[in-house]
Phi, psi and omega in degrees: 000306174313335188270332186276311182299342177297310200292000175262002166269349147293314198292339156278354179267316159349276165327301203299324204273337180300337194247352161301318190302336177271357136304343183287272163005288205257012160238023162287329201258004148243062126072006168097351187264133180298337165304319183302011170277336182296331172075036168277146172268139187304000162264349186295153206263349142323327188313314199290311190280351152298303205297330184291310188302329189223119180270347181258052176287142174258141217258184116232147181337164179270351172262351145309319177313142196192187211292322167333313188305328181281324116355302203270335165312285219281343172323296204292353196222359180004263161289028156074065203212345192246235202231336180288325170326306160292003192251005182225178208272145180060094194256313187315305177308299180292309199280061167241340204218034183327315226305309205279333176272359163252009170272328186265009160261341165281342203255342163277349193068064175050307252275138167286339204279336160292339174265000163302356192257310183303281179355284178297331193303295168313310167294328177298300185318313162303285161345277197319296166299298195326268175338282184321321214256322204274300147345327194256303179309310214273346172296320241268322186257037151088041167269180153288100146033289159306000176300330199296353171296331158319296171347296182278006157287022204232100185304345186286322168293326190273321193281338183290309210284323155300002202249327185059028169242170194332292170021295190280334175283306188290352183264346176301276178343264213297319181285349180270306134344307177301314169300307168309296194300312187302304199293327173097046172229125199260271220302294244260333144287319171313332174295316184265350163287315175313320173288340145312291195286004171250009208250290206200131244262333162310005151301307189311004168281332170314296162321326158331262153327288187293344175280305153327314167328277190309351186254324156289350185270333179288336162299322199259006177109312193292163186245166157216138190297152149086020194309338184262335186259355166280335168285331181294312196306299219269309153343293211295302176296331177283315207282277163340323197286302169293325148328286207306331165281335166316295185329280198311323166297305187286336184284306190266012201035050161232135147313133165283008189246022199243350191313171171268339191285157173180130204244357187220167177230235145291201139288119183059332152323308165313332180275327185275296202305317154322305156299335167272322208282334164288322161328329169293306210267032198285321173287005187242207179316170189295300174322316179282332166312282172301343171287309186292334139320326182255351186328275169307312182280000177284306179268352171278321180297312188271000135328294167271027177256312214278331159337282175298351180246357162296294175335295193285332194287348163290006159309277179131012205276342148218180190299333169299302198303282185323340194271325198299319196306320179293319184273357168262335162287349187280010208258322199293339194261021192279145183267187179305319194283359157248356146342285198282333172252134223252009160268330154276323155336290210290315162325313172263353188251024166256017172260330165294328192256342179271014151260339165352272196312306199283341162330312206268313170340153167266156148270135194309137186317319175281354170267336192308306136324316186295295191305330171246025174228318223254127181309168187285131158324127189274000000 
């Protein structure tokens, strides 16, 4: 019992450590400073009010520049109201997705000169509960432990954190909520469902998921305690979600999804399409050669891994499986431009492959019942 409770605090000093070494990696050739994780460019119309805040801030090329800037905007500007918002590119579209820029403004005191630091902070800390809190699901659903270590496998989570963008907070967010809910602490998921669905707007499928859970366990007999305050908990987070994008329709005269940005399309088009454009480059430069080489078996294996763990998550036995179905039908509408390049790829497809193992998994003899008849442990 004492071995079992060590391992999901391995699996987060794990995490914590695979992903300090990579950051360690990618801010030695800048001089130890953590702002170059923000990925801003000295061209960027941010650059002066970094520079103000931080005179040693570190830049990187303009073909570098990435999603962080925008994180690191909204720390400073939270609700779009001050001067930074104006300064990044789609403001509506990035403040759609807040949660981790108003955690790293909370975690700086506002102070700018601090959020490059609140930034990492939060992806590490995020690693760390994501593992520990993943870890916790797979005891609670009669797995190994050891599950929670996937986490520091997961090249999409490890690259956020070098990225300074959501990814490790929002998967901390969703395993935590997954866990409150499996224990039947109502409040206390609800609290980390809301912080999903404000992290990054494809979350909302967690409330999503569960409510489906709860509709399946009711078809199948089991009863749960408590129906109105498990429909608010499950509520709660879409609803706030949609407040907040109203706010936004009125602040940017916009939809953020009205954005020129956009990661998605029809069904499965995005995928074909991906597919040709790697084939093209097979004719252009020695770079565009090799992307476009590792592309296709790159996108043919994970066809088929998320294909075949869909097939196992219609068993229906958790909650993992509906949430894995779901993010697997949102994988069909992703277009080329997160397709073809494997740092987004890997970014966007890491709440599907880090439900894998358990989709594909059995559940242990003693769960096969329990995990679909039996209310969540009070």
């Amino acid at each position: 019992m004492k071995r079992a409770g060590t391992i999901p605090l391995l699996c987060g000093v794990i995490a914590l450590a695979v992903s300090a070494t990579a950051v360690a990696i990618a801010i030695a050739p800048h001089g130890w400073r953590v702002s170059a994780l923000v990925h801003a460019a000295n061209t960027d119309a941010i650059a002066p009010l970094a520079r103000e805040a931080d005179s040693n801030f570190a830049f990187v090329p303009s073909i570098d520049h990435y999603d962080g800037v925008y994180f690191y905007a909204i720390a400073q500007d939270p609700l779009a109201r001050d001067v930074a918002h104006r300064l990044i590119d789609e403001s509506a579209y990035r403040y759609g997705h807040a949660g981790y820029g108003w955690l790293a403004g909370l975690v700086s005191l506002r102070d700018p000169a601090f959020v490059p630091g609140a930034l990492l902070f939060l992806g590490l800390l995020g690693m760390t509960v994501a593992a520990i809190a993943a870890s916790l699901v797979a005891r609670a659903l009669g797995w190994t432990p050891w599950a929670g270590v996937f986490v520091a496998m997961s090249p999409g989570l490890v690259s956020a954190v070098i990225a300074d963008t959501a990814e490790p907070v929002g998967v901390a967010v969703i395993a935590l909520a997954i866990l409150f809910w499996l224990r039947g602490r109502i409040a206390w998921a609800a609290v980390f469902l809301i912080a999903a669905c404000l992290v990054k707007e494809p979350y909302v499928l967690v409330p999503v998921a569960l409510a489906l859970w709860e509709g399946i366990r009711w078809v199948r007999g089991a009863r749960s305690s408590h129906l109105v305050a498990r429909g608010l908990a499950l509520a709660a987070g879409p609803l706030l979600f949609g407040v907040w994008y109203a706010y936004l329709r009125f602040n940017f005269g916009l939809w953020p999804f009205r954005a020129s940005v956009s990661l998605w399309g029809p069904p499965i088009v995005g995928w074909v399409d991906t597919f040709r454009r790697a084939l093209g480059l097979a004719g252009t430069d020695f770079n565009g050669a090799q992307l476009g080489a590792v592309v296709v078996p790159l996108l043919v294996t994970l066809a088929a891994a998320l294909i075949f763990g869909a097939l196992r998550a219609l068993r229906l036995r958790t909650p993992l499986d509906v949430l894995f179905l779901l993010f697997f039908l949102l994988t069909a509408l992703l277009n080329w431009w997160t397709l073809l390049y494997p740092k987004d790829l890997v970014r966007e497809l890491i709440v599907p492959l880090l439900l894998l193992p358990a989709v594909i998994a059995s559940l242990p003899s003693t769960q096969k019942t329990t995990a679909v008849s039996a209310p969540p442990a009070a």
